[in-house]
VOGUMI-957456 format. One record per residue (C-alpha): residue in three letters; y, x, z; residue number from 1. Coordinates in steps of 0.25 Angstrom, whole numbers. Each point is the difference from the previous one (the first is absolute). Layout:
BEGIN
+------+-------+-------+-------+-----+
| type | north |  east |    up | seq |
+------+-------+-------+-------+-----+
|  ALA |     Y |     X |     Z | NUM |
...
+------+-------+-------+-------+-----+
// end
This chain:
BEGIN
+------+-------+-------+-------+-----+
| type | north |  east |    up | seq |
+------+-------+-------+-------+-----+
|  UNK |   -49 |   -79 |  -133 |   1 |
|  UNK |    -5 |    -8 |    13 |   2 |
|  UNK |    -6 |     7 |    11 |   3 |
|  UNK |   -12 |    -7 |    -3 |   4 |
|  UNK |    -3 |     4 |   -13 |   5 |
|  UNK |     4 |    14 |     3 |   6 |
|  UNK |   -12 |     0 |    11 |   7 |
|  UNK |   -10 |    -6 |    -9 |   8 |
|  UNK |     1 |    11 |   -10 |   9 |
|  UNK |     0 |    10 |    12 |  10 |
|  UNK |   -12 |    -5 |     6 |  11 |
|  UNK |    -7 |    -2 |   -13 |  12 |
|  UNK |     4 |    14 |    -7 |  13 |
|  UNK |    -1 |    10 |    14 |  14 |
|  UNK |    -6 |    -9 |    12 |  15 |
|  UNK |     0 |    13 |     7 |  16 |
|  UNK |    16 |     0 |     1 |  17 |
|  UNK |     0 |   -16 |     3 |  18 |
|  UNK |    -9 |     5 |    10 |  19 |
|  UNK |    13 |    10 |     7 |  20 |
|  UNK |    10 |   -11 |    -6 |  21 |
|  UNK |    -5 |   -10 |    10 |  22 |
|  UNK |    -3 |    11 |    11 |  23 |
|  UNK |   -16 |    -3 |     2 |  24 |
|  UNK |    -3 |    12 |     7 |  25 |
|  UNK |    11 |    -7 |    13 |  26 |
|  UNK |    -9 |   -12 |     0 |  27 |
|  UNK |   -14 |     8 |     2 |  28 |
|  UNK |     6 |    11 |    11 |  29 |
|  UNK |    -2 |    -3 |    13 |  30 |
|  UNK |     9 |    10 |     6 |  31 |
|  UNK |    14 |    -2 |     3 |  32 |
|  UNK |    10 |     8 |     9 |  33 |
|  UNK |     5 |    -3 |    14 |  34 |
|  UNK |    10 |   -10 |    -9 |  35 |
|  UNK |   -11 |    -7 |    -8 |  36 |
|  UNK |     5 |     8 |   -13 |  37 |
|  UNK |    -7 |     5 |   -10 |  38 |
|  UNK |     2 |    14 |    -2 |  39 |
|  UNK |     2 |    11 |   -13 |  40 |
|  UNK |   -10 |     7 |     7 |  41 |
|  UNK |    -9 |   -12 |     1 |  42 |
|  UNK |     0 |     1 |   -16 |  43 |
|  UNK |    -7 |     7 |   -11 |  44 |
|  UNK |    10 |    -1 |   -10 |  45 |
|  UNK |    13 |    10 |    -2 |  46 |
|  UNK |    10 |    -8 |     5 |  47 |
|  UNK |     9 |     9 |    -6 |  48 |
|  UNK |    -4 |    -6 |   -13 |  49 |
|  UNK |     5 |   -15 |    -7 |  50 |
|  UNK |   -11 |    -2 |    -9 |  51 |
|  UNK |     0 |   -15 |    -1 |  52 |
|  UNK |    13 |     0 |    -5 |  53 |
|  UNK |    -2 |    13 |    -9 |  54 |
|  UNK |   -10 |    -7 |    -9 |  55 |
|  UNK |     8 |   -14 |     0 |  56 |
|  UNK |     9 |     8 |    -5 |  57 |
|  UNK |    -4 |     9 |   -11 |  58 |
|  UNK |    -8 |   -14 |    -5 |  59 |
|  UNK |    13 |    -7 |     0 |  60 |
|  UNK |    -5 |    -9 |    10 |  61 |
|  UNK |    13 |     4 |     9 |  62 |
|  UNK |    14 |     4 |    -6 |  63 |
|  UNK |    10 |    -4 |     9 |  64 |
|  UNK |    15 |     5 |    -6 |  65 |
|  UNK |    10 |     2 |    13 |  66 |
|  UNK |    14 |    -3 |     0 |  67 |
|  UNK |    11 |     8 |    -9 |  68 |
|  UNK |   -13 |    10 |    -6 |  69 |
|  UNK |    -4 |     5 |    14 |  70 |
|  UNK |   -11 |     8 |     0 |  71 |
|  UNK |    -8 |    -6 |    12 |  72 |
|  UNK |     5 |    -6 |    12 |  73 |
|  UNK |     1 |     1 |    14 |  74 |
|  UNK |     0 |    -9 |    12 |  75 |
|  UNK |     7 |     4 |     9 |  76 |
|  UNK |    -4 |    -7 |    15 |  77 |
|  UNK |     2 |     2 |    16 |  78 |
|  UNK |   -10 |    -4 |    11 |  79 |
|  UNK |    11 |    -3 |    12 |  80 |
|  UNK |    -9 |    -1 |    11 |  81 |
|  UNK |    11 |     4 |    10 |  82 |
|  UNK |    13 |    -4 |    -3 |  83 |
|  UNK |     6 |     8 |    14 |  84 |
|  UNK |    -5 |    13 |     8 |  85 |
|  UNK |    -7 |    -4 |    12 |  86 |
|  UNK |     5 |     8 |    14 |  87 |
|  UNK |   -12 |    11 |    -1 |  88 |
|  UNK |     4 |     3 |   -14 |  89 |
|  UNK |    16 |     0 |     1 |  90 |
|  UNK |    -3 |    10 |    13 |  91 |
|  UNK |    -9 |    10 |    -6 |  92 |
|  UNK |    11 |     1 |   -14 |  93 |
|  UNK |    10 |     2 |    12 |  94 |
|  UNK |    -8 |    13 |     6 |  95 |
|  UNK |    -6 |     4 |   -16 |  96 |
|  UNK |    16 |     0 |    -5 |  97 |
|  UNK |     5 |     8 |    13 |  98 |
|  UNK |   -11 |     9 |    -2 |  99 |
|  UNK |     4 |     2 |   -14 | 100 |
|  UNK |    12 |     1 |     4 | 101 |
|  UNK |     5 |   -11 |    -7 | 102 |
|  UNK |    10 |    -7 |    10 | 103 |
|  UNK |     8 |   -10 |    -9 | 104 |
|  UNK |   -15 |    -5 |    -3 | 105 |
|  UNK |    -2 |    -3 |    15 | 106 |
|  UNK |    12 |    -6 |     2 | 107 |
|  UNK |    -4 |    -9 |   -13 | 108 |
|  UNK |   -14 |    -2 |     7 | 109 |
|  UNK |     6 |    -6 |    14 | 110 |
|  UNK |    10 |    -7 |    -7 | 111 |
|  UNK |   -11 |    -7 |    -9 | 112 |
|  UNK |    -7 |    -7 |    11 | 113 |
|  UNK |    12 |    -8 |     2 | 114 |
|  UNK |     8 |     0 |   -11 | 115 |
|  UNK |    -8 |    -4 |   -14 | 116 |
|  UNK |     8 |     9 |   -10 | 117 |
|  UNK |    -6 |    13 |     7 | 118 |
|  UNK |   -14 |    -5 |     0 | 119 |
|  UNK |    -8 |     9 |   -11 | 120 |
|  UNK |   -10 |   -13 |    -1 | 121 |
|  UNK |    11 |   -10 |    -4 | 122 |
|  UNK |     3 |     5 |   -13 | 123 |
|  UNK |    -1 |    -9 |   -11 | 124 |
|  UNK |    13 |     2 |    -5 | 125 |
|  UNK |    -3 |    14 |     1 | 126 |
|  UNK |   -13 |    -1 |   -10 | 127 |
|  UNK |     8 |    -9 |   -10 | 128 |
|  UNK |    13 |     9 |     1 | 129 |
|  UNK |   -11 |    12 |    -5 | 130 |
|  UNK |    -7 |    -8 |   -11 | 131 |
|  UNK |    13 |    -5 |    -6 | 132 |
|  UNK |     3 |    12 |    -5 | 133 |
|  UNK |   -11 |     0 |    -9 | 134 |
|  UNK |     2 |   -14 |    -4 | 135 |
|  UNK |   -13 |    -2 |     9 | 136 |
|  UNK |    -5 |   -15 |     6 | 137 |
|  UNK |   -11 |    -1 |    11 | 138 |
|  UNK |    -6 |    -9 |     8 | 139 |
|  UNK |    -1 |    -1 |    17 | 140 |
|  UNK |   -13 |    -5 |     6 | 141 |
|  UNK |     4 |    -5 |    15 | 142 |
|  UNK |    -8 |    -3 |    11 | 143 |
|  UNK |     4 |   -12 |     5 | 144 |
|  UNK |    -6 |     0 |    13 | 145 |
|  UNK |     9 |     8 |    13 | 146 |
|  UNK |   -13 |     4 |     4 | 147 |
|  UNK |   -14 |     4 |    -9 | 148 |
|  UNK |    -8 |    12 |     1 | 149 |
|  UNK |     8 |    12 |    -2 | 150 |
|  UNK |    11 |    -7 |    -6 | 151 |
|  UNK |     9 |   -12 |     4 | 152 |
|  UNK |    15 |    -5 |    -4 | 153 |
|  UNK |    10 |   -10 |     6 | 154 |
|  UNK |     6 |    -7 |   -14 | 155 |
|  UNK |    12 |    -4 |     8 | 156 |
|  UNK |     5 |    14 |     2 | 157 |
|  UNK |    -4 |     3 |   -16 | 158 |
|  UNK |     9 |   -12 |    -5 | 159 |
|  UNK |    11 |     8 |    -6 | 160 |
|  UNK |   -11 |    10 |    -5 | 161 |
|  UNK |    -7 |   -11 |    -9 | 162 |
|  UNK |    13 |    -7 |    -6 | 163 |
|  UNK |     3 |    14 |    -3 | 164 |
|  UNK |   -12 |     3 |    -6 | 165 |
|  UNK |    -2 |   -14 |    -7 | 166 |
|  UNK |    18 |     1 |    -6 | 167 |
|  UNK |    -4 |    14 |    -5 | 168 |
|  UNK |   -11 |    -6 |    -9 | 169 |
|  UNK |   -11 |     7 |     8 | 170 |
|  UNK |   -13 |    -7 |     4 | 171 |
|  UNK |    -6 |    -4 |    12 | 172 |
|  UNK |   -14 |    -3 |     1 | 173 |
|  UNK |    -9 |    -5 |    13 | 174 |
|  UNK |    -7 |    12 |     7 | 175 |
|  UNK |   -12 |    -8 |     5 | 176 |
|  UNK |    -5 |     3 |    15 | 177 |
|  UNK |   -10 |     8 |     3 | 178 |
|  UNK |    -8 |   -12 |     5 | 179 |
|  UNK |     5 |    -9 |   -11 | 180 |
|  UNK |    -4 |     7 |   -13 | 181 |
|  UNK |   -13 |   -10 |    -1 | 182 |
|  UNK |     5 |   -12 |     7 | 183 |
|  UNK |     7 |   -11 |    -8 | 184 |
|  UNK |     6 |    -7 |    11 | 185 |
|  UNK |     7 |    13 |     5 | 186 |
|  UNK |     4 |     3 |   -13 | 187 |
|  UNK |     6 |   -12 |    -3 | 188 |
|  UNK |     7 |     0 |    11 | 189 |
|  UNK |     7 |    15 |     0 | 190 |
|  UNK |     4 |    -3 |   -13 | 191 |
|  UNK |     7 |   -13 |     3 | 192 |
|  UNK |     7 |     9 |    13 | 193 |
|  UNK |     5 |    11 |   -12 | 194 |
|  UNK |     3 |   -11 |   -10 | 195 |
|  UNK |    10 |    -6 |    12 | 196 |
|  UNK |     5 |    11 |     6 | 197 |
|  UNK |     4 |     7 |   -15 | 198 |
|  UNK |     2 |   -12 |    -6 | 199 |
|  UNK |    -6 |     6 |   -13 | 200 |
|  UNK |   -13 |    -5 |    -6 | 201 |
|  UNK |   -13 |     9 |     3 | 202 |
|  UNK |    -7 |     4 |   -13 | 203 |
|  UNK |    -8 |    13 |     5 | 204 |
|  UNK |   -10 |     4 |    10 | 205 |
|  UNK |    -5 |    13 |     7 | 206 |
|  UNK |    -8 |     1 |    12 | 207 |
|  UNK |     2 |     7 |    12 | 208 |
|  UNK |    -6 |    14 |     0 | 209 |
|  UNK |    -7 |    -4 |   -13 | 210 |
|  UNK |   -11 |    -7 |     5 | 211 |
|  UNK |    -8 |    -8 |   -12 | 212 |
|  UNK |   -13 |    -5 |    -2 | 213 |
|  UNK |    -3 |    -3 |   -15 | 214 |
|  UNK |    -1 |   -10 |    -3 | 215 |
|  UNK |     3 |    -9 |    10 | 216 |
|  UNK |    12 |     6 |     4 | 217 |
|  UNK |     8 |    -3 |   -17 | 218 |
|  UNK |    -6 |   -14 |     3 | 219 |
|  UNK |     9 |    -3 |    12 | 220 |
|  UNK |    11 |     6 |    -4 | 221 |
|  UNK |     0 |    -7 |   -12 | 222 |
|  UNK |     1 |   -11 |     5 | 223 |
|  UNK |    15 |     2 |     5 | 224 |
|  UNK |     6 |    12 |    -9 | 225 |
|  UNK |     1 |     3 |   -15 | 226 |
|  UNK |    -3 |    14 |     3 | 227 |
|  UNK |    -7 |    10 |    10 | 228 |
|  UNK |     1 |    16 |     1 | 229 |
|  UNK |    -8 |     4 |    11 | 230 |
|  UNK |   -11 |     6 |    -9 | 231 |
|  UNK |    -1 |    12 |     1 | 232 |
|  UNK |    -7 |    11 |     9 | 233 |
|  UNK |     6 |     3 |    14 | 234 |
|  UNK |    -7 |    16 |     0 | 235 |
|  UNK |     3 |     3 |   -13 | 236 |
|  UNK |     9 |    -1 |   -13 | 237 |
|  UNK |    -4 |    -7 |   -13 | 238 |
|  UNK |    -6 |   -11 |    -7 | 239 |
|  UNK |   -10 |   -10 |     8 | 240 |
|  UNK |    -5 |    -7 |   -11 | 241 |
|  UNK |     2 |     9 |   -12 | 242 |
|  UNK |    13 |    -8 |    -2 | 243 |
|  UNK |    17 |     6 |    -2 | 244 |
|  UNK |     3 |   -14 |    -5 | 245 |
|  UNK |     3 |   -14 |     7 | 246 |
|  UNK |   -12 |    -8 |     0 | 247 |
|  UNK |    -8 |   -13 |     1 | 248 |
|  UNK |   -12 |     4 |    10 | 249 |
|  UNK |   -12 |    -8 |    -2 | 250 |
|  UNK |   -14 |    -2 |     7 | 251 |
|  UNK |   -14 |     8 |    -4 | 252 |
|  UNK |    -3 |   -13 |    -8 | 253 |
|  UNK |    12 |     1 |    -7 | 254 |
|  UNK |     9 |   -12 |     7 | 255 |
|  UNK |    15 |     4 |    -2 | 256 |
|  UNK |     7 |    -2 |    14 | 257 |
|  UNK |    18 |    -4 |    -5 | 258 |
|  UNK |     7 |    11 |     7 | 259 |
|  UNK |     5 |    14 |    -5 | 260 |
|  UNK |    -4 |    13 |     7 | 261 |
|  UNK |     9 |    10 |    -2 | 262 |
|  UNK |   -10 |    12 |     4 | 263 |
|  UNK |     6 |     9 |    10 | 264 |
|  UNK |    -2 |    13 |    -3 | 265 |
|  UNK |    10 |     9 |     8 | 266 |
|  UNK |     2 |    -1 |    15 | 267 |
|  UNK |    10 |    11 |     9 | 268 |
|  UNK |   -10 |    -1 |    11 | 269 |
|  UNK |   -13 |     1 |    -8 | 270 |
|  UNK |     6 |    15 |    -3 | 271 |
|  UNK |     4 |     2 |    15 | 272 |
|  UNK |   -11 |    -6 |     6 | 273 |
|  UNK |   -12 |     1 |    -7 | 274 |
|  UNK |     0 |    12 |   -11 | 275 |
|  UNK |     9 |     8 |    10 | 276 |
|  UNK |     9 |     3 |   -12 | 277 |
|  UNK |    15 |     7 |     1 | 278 |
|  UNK |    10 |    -6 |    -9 | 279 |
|  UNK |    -2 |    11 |   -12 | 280 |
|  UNK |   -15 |    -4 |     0 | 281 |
|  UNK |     4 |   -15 |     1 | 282 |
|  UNK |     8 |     2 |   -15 | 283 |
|  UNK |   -12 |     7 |    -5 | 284 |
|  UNK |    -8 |   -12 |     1 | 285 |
|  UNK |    11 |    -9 |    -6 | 286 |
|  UNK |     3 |     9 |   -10 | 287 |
|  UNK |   -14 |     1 |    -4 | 288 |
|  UNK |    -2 |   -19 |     2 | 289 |
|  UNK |    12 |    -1 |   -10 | 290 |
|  UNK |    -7 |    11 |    -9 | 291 |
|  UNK |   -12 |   -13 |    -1 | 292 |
|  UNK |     9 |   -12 |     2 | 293 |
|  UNK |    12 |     5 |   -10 | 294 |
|  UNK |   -12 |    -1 |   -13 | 295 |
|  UNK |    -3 |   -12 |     2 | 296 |
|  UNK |    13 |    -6 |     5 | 297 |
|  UNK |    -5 |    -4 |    12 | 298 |
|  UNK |     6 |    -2 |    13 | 299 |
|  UNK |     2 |     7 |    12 | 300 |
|  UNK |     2 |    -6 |    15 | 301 |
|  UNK |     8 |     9 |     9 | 302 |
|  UNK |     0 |    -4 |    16 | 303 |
|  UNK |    10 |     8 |     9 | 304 |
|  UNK |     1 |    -7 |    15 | 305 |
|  UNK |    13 |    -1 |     4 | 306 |
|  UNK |    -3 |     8 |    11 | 307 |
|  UNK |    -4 |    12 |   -10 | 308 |
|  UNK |    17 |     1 |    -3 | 309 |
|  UNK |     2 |     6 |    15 | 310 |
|  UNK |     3 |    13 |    -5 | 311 |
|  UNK |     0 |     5 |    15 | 312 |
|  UNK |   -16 |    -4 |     0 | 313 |
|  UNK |    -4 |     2 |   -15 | 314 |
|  UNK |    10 |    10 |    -6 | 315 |
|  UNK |    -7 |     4 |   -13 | 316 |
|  UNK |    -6 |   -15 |    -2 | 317 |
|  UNK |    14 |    -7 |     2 | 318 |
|  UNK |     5 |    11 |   -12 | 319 |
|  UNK |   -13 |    -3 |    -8 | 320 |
|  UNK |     4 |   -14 |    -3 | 321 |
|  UNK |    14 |     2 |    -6 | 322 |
|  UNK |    -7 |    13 |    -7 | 323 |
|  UNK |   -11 |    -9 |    -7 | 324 |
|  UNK |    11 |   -10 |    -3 | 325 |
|  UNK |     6 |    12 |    -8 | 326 |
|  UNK |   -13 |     3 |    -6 | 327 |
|  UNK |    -4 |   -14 |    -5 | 328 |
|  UNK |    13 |    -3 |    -4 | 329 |
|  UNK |    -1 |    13 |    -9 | 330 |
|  UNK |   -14 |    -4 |    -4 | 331 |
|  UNK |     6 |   -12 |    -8 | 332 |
|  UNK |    -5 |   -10 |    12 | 333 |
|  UNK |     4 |   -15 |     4 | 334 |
|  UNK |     4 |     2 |    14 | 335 |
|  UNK |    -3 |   -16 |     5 | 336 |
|  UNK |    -4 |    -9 |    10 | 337 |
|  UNK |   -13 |    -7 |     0 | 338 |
|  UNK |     6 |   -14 |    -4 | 339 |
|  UNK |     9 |     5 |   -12 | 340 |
|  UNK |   -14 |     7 |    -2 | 341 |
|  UNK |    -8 |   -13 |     0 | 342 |
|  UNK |     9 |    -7 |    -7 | 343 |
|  UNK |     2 |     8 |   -12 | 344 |
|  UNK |   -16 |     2 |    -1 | 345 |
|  UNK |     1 |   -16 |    -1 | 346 |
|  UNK |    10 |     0 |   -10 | 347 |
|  UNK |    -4 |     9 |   -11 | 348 |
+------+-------+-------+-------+-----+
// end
């Protein structure tokens, strides 16, 4: 069934969930964050809760089958903000790891701000090594800029890390800046940097430190990618919209807007930052999203920053990721990246 038709009988038969579908309550809130986000908190939904795509699909409005019987799937993505550690951060890992004393760890740390096999940020071979052992695909937003708001790379000293990337099979999508993420010209412009630099073809999208505006924000990028996954909330774990599925977005009057969002609903730093939770907490709240997402074989989106692999930095986080990948694996999950995500929705 077309997205369009599947709107029309959500709008016609419970208006009030076309309502969350197309995020009204983002458009009358005035309030935003130091970033210009809107906020779980700004909410009065449980954004803990999918259910938009619960009621498509219990009235088998939404019945997607995912590769080889899996149960539901997971993309699997990385924000890579820095690609190196900056002096400040390579000195304080030097005194944190002697203090520990873990002196092989120092050694590593001074030799990784000259040498780019020790650096802990510069690891994407590291991240792919980790998911091909559970036959796992994901997919590396890059910042494209050396120098954007907390954040910046140098493409040149990251050649050897895309071809890797891009051989393996992996993804890499555009990491719009953090002033970019509503301007077409600069938009179009970082992605045609990426595109040259990886020479890969850019099919995905996710703004720097999730900054969105709806719906102004699907409406630019639409006009450059097939698909976005920047919707999500940045305070908070969950469902935006009501939604675990890929989806068209649409206006309050009902005007579809041609890309896919792949709704983010799991972020590393969301936990550390925001709901101040230690890695056990952090699997509680996952274990509890699949709980929702697995009945209606839905999707979850999974961001872990590169940066959150530096076990010198983030012990328990760095060996949450490859426990998760244990778990969903177990659970019966596809384990993909957005664009083999993307492209299998469009093909069943």
């Amino acid at each position: 069934m077309e997205w369009r038709d599947v709107l029309v009988k959500l709008k016609e038969e419970r208006p009030d969930l076309f309502q969350t579908y197309v995020a009204k309550e983002e458009y009358y809130w005035a309030f935003r964050d130091g970033h210009g986000r809107f906020l779980a908190r700004h909410s009065k939904r449980r954004v803990y809760e999918c259910e938009v795509s619960e009621w498509l699909f219990d009235k088998g409005l939404l019945d997607v089958e995912w590769p080889s019987g899996a149960r539901f799937a997971l993309a699997l993505t990385h924000d890579i903000d820095h690609s190196r550690m900056e002096k400040t951060y390579a000195l304080s890992s030097v005194m944190k790891a002697l203090r520990l004393g873990r002196f092989p760890d120092a050694s590593r740390r001074l030799a990784g701000m000259l040498i780019k096999s020790y650096d802990p940020f510069t690891n994407f071979k590291q991240i792919i090594d980790i998911e091909a052992q559970f036959n796992a695909k994901s997919t590396f937003f890059l910042l494209v800029n050396r120098k954007d708001f907390d954040g910046g790379n140098d493409l040149n000293y990251l050649i050897d890390e895309m071809n890797f990337v891009v051989d393996k099979g992996w993804e890499i999508g555009l990491h719009t800046g953090y002033f970019s993420y509503d301007n077409p010209h600069k938009i179009s412009n970082e992605k045609k940097i990426l595109e040259n630099a990886s020479d890969f073809k850019i099919k995905g999208v996710r703004n720097h430190f999730l900054r969105f505006s709806v719906p102004k924000t699907w409406e630019v990028l639409s006009q450059f990618f097939k698909y976005d996954s920047t919707y999500g909330y940045a305070d908070h774990v969950g469902f935006r919209n009501g939604m675990c599925h890929p989806f068209k977005p649409c206006t309050l009057d009902g005007e579809i807007i041609n890309i896919w969002e792949i709704p983010l609903t799991v972020m590393d730093t969301t936990f550390i930052k925001y709901m101040d939770a230690d890695a056990r907490e952090a699997f509680e709240w996952i274990k509890l999203l699949v709980k929702k997402v697995e009945r209606v074989r839905g999707v979850i989106t999974l961001l872990w920053h590169n940066t959150t692999f530096d076990e010198l930095a983030h012990s328990d986080y760095a060996k949450l990721y490859k426990a998760l990948l244990h778990y969903f694996k177990a659970k019966g999950a596809w384990l993909t990246s957005c664009g083999e995500l993307i492209t299998w929705v469009e093909n069943v």
